[in-house]
ROMI-275621 format. One line per 4 residues: number of its first residue (from 1); their letters; for each residue x, y, z of N, C-alpha, C. Coordinates in nm, 4 decimals. Atoms other than C-alpha are relative to their C-alpha. Example, Ala and Ser with C-alpha at 12.3 -4.5 7.8 and 13.67 -1.06 7.14 Angstrom:
1) AS) 0.0890 -0.1190 0.0000 1.2300 -0.4500 0.7800 0.0900 0.1200 0.0000 ~ -0.0820 -0.1190 -0.0060 1.3670 -0.1060 0.7140 -0.0770 0.1090 0.0730 .
end
This chain:
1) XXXX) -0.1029 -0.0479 0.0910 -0.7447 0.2850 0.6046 0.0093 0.1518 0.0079 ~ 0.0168 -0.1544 -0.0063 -0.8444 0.6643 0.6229 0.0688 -0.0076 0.1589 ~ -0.0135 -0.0181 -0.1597 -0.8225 0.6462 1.0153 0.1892 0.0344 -0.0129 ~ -0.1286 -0.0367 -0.0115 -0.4249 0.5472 0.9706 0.0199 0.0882 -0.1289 .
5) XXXX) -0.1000 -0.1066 0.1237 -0.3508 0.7762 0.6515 0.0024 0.1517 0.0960 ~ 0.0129 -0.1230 -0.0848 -0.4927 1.0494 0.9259 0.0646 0.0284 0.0738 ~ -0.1196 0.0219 -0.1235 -0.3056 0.9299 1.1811 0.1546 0.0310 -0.0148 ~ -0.1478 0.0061 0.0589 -0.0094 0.9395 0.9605 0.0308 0.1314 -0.0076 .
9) XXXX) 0.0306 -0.1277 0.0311 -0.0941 1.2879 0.8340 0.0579 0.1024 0.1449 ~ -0.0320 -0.0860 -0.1148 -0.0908 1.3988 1.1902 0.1517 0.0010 0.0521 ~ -0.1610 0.0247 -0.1049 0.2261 1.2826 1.3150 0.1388 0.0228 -0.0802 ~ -0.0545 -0.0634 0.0772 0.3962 1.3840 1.0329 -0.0201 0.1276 0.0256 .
13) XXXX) -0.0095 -0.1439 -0.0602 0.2856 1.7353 1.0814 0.0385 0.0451 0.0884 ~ -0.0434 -0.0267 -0.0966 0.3726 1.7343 1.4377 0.1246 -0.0345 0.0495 ~ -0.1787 0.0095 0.0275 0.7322 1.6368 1.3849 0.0123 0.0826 -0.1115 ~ -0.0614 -0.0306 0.0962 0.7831 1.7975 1.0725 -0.0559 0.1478 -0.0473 .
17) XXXX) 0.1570 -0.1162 0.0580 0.4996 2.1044 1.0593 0.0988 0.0535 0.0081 ~ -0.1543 -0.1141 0.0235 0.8361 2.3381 1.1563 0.0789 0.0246 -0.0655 ~ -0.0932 0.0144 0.1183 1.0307 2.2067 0.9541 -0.0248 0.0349 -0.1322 ~ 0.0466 -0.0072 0.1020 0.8435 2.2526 0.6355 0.0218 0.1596 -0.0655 .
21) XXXX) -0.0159 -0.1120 0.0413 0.8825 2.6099 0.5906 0.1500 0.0708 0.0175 ~ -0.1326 -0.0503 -0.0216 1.2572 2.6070 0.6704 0.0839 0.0109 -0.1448 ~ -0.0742 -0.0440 0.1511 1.5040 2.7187 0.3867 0.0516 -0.1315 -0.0683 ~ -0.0599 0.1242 0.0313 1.6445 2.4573 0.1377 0.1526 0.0415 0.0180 .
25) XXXX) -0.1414 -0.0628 -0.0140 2.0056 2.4636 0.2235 0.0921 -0.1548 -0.0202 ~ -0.0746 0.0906 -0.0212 2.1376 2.1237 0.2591 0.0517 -0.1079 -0.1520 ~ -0.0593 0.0531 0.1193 2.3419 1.9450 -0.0103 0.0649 -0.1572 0.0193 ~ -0.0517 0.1128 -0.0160 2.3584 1.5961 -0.0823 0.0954 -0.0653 -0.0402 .
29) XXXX) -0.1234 0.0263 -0.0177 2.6692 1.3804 -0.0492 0.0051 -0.0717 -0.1667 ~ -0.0342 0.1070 0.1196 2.6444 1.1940 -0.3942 -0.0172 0.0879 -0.1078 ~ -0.0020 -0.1072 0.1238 2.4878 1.4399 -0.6516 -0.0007 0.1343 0.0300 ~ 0.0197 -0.2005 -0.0205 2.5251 1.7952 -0.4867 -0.1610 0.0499 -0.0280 .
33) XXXX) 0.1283 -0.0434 0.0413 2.1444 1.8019 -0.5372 -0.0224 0.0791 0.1765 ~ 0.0382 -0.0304 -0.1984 1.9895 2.0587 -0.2455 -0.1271 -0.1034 -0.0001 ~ 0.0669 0.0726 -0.1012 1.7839 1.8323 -0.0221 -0.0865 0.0705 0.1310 ~ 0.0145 -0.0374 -0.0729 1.5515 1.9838 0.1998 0.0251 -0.0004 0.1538 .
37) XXXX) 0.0072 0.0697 -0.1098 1.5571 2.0032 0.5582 -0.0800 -0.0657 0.0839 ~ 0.0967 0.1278 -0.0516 1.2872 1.8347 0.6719 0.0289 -0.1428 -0.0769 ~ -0.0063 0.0979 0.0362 1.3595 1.5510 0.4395 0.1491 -0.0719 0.0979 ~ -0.0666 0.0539 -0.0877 1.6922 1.5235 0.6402 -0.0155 -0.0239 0.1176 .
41) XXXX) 0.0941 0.0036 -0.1594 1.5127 1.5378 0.9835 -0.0921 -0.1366 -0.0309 ~ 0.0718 0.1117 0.0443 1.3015 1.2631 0.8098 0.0687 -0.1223 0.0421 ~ -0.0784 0.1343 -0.0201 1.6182 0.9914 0.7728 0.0717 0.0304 0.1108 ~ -0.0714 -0.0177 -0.1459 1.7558 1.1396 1.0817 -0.0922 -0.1420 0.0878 .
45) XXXX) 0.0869 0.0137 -0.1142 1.4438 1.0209 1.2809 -0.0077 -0.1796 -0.1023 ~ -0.0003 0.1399 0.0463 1.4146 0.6829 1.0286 0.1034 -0.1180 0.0267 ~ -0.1084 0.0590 0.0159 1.7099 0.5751 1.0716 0.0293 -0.0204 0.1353 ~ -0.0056 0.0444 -0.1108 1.6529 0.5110 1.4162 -0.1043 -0.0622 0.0405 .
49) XXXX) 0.1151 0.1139 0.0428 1.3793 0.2766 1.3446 -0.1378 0.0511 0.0251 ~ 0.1268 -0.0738 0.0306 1.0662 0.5096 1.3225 -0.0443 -0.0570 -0.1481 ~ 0.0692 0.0694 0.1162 0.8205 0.2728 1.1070 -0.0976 0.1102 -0.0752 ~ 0.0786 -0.0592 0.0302 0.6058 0.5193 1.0466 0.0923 0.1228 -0.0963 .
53) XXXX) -0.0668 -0.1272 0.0627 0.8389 0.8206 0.9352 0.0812 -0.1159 -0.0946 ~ -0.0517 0.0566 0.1115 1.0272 0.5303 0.7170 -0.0697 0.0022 -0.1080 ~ 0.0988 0.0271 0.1445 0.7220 0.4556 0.5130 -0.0615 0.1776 -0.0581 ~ 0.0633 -0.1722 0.0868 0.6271 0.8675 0.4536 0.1626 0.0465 -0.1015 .
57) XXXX) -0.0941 -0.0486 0.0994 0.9642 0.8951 0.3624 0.0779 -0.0768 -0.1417 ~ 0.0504 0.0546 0.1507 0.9179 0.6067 0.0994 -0.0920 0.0385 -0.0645 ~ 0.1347 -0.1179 0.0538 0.5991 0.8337 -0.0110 0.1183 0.0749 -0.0604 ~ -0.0389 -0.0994 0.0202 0.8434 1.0821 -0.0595 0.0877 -0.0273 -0.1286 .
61) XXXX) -0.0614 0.0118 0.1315 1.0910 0.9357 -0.2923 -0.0312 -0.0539 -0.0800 ~ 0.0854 0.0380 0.1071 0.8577 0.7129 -0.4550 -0.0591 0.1014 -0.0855 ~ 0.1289 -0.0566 0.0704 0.6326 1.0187 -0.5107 0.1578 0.1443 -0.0864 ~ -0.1030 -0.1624 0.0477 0.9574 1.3073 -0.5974 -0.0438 0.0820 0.0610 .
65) XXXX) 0.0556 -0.1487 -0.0147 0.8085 1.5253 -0.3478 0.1546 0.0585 0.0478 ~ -0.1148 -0.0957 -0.0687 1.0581 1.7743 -0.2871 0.1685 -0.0713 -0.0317 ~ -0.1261 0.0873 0.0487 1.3621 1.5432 -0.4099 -0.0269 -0.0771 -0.1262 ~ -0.0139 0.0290 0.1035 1.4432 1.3681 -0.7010 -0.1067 -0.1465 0.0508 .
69) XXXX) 0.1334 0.1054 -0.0432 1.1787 1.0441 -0.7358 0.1693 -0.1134 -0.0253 ~ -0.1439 0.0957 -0.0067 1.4738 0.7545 -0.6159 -0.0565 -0.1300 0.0449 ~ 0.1047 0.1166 -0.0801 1.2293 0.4115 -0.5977 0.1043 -0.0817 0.0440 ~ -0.0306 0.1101 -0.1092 1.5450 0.2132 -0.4908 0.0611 0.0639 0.1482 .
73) XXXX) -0.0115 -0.0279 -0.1821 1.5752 0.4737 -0.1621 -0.1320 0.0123 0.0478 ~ 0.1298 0.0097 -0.0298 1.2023 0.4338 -0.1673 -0.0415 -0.1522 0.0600 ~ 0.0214 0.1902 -0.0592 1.2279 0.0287 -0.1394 0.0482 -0.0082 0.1171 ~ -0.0822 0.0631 -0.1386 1.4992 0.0278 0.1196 -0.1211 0.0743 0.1052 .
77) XXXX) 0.0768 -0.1053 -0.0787 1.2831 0.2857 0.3147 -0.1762 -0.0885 0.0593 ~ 0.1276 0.0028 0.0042 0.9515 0.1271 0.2580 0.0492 -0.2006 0.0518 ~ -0.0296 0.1409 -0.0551 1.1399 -0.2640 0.3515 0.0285 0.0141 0.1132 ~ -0.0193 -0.0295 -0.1711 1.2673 -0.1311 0.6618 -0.1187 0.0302 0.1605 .
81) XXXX) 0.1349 0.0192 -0.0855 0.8975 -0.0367 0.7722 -0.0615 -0.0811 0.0337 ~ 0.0897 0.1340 -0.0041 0.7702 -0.3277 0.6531 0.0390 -0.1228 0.0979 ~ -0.0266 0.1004 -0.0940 0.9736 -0.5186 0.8319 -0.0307 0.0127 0.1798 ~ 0.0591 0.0015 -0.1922 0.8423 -0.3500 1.2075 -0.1383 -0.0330 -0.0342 .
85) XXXX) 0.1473 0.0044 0.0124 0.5130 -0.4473 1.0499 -0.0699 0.1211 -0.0690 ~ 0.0758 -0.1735 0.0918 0.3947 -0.1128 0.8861 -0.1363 -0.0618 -0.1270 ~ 0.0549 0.0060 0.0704 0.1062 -0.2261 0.6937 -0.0314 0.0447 -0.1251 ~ -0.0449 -0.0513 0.1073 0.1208 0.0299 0.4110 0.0797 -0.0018 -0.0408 .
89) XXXX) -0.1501 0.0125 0.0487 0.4855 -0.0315 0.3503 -0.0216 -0.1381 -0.0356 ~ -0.0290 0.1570 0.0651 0.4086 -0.4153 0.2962 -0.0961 0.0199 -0.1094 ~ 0.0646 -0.0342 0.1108 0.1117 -0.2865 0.0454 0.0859 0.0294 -0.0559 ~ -0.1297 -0.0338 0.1162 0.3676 -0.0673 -0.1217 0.0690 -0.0719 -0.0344 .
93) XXXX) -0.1215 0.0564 0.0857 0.6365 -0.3163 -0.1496 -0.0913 -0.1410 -0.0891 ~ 0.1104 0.1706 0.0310 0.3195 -0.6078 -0.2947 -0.0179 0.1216 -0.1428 ~ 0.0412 -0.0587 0.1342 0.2407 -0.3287 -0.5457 0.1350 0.0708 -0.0587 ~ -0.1784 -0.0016 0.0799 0.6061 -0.2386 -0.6377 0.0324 -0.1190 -0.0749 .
97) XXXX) -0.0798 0.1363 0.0334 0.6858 -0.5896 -0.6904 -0.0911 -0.0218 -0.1341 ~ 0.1123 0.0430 0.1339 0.3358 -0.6384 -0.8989 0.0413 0.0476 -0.1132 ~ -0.0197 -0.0667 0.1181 0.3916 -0.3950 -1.1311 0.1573 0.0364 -0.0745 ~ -0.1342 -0.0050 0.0313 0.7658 -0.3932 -1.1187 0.0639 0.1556 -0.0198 .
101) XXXX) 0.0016 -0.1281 -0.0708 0.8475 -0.0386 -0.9874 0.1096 -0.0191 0.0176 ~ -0.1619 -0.0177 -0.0535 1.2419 0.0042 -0.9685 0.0503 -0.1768 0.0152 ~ -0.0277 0.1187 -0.0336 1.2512 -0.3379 -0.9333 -0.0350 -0.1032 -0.1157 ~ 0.0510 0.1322 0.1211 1.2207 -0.7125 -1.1615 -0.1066 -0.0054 0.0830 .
105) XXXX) 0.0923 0.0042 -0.0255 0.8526 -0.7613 -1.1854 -0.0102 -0.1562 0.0830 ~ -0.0275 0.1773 -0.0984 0.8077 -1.0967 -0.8981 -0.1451 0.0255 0.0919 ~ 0.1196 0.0497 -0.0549 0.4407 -1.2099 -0.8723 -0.0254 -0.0643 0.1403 ~ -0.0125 0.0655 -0.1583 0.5205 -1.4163 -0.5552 0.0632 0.0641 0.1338 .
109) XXXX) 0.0045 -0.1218 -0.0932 0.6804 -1.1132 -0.3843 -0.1034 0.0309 0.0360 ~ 0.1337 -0.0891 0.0078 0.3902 -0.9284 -0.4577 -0.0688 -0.0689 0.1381 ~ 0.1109 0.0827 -0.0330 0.1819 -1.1945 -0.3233 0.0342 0.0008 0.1552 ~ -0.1139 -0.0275 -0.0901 0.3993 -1.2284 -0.0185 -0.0662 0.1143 0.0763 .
113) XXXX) 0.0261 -0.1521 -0.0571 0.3888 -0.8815 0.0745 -0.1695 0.0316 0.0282 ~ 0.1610 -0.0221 0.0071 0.0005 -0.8341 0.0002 -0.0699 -0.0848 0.1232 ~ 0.0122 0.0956 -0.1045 -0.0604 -1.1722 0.2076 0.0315 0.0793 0.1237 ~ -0.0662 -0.0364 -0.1465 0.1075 -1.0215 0.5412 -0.0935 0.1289 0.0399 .
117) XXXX) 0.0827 -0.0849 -0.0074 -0.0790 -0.7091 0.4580 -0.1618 -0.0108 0.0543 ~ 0.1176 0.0188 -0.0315 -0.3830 -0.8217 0.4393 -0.0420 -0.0447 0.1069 ~ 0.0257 0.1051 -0.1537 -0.3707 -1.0877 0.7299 -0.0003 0.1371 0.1018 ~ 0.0610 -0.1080 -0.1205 -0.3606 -0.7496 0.9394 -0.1133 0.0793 -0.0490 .
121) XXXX) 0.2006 -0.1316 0.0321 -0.6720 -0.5381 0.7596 0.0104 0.0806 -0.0537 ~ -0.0379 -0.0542 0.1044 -0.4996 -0.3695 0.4843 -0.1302 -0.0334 -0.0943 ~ 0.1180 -0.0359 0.0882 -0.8115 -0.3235 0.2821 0.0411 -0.0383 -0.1821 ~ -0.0574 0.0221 0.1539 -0.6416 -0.2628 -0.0550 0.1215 -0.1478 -0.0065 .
125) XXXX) -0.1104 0.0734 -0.0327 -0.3923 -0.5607 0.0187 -0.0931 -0.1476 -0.0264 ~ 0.0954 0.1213 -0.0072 -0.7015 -0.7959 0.0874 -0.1058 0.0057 -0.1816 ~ 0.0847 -0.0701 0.1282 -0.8589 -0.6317 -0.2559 0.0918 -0.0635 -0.0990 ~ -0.1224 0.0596 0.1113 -0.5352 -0.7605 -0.4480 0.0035 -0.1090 -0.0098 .
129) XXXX) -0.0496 0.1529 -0.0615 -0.5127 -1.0859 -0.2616 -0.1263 -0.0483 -0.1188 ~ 0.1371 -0.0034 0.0278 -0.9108 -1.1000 -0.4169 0.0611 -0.0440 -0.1988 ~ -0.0136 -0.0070 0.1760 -0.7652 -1.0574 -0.7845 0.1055 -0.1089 -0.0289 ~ -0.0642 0.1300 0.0402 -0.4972 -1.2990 -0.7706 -0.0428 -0.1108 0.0282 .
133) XXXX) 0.0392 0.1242 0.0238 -0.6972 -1.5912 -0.6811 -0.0944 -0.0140 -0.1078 ~ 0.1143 0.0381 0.1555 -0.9598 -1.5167 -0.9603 0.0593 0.0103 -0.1283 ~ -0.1078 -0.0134 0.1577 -0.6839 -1.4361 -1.2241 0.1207 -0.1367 0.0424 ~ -0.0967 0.1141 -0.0124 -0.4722 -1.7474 -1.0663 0.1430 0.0670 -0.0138 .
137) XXXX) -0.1569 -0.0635 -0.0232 -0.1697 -1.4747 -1.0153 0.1105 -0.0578 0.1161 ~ -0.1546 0.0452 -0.0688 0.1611 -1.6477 -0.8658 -0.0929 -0.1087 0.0686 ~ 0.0685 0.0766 -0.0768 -0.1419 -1.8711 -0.6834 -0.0715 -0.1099 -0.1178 ~ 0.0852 0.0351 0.0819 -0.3751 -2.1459 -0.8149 -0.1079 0.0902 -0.0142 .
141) XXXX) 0.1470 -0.0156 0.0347 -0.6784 -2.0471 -0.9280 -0.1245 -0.0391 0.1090 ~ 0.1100 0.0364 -0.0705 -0.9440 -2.0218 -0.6481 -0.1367 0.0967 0.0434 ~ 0.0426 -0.1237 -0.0117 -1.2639 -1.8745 -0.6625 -0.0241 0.0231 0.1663 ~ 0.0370 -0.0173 -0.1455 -1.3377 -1.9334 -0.2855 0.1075 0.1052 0.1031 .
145) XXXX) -0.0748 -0.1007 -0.0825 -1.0647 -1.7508 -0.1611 -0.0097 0.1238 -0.0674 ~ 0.0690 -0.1199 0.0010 -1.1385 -1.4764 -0.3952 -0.0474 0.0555 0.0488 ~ 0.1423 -0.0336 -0.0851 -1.4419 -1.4443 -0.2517 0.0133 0.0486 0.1491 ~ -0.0058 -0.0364 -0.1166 -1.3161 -1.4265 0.1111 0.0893 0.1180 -0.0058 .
149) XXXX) -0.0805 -0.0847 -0.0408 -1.0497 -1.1981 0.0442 -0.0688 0.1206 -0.0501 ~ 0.0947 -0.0800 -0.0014 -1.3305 -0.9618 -0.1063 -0.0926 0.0340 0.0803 ~ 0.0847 -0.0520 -0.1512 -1.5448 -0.9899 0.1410 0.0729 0.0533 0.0948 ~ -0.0602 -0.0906 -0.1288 -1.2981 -0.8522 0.4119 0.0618 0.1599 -0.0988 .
153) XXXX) -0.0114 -0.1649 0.0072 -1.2226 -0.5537 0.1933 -0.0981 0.0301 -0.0400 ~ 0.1099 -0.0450 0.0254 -1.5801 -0.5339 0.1273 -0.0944 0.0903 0.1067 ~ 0.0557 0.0051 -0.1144 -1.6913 -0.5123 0.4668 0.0714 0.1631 0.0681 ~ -0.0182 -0.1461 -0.0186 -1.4091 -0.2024 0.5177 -0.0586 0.1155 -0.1208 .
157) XXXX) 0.0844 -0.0667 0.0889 -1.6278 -0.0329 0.2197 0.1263 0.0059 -0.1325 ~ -0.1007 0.0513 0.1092 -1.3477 -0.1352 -0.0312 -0.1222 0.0095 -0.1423 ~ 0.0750 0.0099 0.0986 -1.5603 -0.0494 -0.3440 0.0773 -0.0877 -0.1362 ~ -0.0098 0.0725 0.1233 -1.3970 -0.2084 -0.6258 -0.0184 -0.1694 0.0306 .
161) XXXX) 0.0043 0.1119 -0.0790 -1.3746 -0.5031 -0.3693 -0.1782 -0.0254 -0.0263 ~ 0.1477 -0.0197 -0.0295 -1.7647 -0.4304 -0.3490 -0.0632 -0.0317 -0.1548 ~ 0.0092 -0.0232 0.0949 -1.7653 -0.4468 -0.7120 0.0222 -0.1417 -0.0870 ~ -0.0269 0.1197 0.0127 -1.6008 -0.7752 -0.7715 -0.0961 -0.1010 0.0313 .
165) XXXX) 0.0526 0.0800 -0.1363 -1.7648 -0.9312 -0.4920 -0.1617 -0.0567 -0.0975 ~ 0.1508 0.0022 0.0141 -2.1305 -0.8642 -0.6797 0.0203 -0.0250 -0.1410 ~ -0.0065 0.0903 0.1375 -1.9835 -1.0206 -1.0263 0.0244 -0.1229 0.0613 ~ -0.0783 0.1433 -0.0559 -1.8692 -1.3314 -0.8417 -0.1639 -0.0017 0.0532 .
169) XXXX) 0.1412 0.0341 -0.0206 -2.2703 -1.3396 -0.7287 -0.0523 -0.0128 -0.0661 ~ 0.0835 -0.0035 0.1410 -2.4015 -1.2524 -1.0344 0.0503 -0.0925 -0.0739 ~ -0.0312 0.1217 0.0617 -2.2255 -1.5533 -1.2024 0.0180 -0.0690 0.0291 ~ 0.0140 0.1555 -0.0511 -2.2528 -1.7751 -0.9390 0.1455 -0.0515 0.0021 .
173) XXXX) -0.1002 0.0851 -0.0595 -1.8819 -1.8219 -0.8852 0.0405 -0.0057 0.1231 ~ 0.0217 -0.0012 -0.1191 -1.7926 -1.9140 -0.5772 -0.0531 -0.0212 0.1138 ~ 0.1220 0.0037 -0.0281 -2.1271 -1.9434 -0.4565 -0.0955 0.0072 -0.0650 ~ 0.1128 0.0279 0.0283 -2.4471 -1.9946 -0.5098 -0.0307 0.1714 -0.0936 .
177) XXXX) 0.0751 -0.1573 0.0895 -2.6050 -1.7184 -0.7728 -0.0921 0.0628 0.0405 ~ 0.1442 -0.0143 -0.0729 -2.7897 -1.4830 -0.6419 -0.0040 0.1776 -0.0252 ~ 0.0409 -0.1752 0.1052 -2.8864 -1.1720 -0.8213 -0.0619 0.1132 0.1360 ~ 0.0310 -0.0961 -0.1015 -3.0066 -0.9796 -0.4775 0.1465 0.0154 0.0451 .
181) XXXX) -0.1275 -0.0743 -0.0697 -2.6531 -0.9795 -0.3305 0.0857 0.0685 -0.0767 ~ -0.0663 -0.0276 0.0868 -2.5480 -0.9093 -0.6403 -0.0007 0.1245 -0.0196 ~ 0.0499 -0.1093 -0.0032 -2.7228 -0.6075 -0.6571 0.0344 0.0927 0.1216 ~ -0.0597 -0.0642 -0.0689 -2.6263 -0.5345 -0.3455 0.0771 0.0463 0.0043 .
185) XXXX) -0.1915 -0.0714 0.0562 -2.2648 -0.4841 -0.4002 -0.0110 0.1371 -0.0768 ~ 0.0005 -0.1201 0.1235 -2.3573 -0.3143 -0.6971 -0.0078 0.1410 0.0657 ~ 0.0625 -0.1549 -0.0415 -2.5344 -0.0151 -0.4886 0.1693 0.0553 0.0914 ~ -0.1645 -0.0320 -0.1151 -2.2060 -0.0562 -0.2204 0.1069 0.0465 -0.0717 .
189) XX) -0.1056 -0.0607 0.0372 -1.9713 -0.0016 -0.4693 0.0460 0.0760 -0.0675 ~ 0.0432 -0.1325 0.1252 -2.1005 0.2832 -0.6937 0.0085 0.1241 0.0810 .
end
C-alpha cells in the first residue's frame, strides 16, 4: 500500500512537479471559479484514460485541494479509474458508497467495490471486507470469512486488521481459542 501511494507520489510529481508553481489563471466554464493549472493538465491527461492521474485527481476534489471539494467530479473521476482496475479508486468508491459520500448510502456497492479491491491486495479493502462479515454488512454473517479477509490484511501489517484478527482468537470465533495468537496480534497491531 505505501509502495503504490509512493509510486503515485512520484509520478504525479514528474508530470505535474512544473506545473505546481505555475500562476492560477484559468477560469472555469460553469462557476467562473479560477482553477489551477495543473489541475487542468490533470483532466487533460485523465481524460485520455490515465488510471492513475484519474484517481489523484479524485484525491483532489474529494479532498478540495486547490478547488472547490466537488465529490460528484470526484466519483466520476475515481469510477473511471476503477474501472481500468485502479485499486485505490475501487477502495474509494467501497468507502464512498459505505458511508454515503455525495452519494445514497448502498451497502452492496460498498461491498462490491471493496470485494474487487481486495481480490487484488488492497489491504484496507480486505480490512473492510473483514468487518462486514463479522457485523453481517450487505453479507450474511460469517465469522470464517472474517477471519480470512483479516488475515490477508494482517499479513500486509494491516494493524487494526491485526487487531481484530487477535479478538476473533481471543473468543474463539472462527477458530479454535487460543490466547497465544491472540496475543500475538495484539503486539502486531499496537
Amino acid at each position: 500500500m505505501i509502495k503504490i501511494k509512493f509510486i503515485n507520489f512520484i509520478l504525479f510529481y514528474l508530470i505535474f512537479g512544473s506545473f505546481i508553481y505555475l500562476p492560477i489563471e484559468a477560469l472555469s466554464n460553469d462557476t467562473h471559479k479560477i482553477i489551477p493549472k495543473y489541475i487542468l493538465k490533470m483532466e487533460e491527461i485523465a481524460s485520455k484514460g490515465d488510471a492513475d492521474v484519474q484517481y489523484n485527481l479524485g484525491l483532489v476534489y474529494s479532498n478540495g485541494a486547490d478547488v472547490e471539494k466537488d465529490l460528484p467530479k470526484a466519483i466520476f473521476w475515481f469510477e473511471r479509474s476503477a474501472e481500468q482496475g485502479n485499486i485505490l479508486s475501487q477502495y474509494k468508491l467501497g468507502y464512498i458508497y459505505e458511508k454515503g459520500l455525495g452519494v445514497e448510502k448502498n451497502l452492496d456497492k460498498a461491498y462490491e467495490y471493496y470485494l474487487i479491491s481486495a481480490q487484488n491486495g488492497n489491504a484496507d479493502s480486505q480490512y473492510n471486507l473483514g468487518i462486514f462479515y463479522r457485523l453481517g454488512l450487505s453479507v450474511n454473517q460469517n465469522f470464517q470469512e472474517s477471519l480470512k479477509w483479516y488475515k490477508l490484511a494482517s499479513k500486509q501489517g494491516h494493524s487494526a486488521a491485526q487487531n481484530n484478527l487477535s479478538l476473533l482468537y481471543e473468543e474463539g470465533i472462527a477458530t479454535k481459542q487460543d490466547i497465544l495468537d491472540a496475543i500475538k496480534f495484539y503486539r502486531c497491531g499496537n
